[in-house]
C-alpha positions as CSV (number, residue, x, y, z in Angstrom):
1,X,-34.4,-3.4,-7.2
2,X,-33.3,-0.5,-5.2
3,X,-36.9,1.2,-4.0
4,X,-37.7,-2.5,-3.1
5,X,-34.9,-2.9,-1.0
6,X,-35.7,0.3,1.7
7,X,-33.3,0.6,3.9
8,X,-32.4,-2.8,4.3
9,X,-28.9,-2.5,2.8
10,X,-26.5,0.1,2.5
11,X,-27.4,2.9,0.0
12,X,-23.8,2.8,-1.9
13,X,-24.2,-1.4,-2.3
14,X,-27.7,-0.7,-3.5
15,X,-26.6,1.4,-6.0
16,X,-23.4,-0.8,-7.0
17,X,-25.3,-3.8,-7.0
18,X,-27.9,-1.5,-9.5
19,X,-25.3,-0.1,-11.7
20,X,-23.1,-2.9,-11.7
21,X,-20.2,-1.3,-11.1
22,X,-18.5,1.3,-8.8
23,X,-20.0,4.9,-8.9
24,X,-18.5,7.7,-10.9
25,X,-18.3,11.2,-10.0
26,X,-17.6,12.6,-13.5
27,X,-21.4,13.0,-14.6
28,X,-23.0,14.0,-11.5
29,X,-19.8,17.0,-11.3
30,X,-20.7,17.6,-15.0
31,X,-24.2,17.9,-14.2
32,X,-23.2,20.6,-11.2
33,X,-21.2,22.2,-13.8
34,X,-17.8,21.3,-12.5
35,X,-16.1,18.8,-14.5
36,X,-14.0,21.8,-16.1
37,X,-14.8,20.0,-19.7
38,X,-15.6,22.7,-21.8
């Protein structure tokens, strides 16, 4: 759904239209370490 689509379409309303909903930073800062949840 998104590799099919290239560069055809935006990359943040491939990913939205993939997930389904808007993207959260939480996990991605959590994965870098920096959500401060210890």
């Amino acid at each position: 759904k998104v590799l099919g689509r290239g560069g055809s379409m935006d990359a943040i309303a491939m990913l939205v239209d993939y997930l389904g909903r808007e993207p959260k930073m939480d996990a991605f800062l959590k994965h870098l370490g920096l959500s401060g949840d210890k």
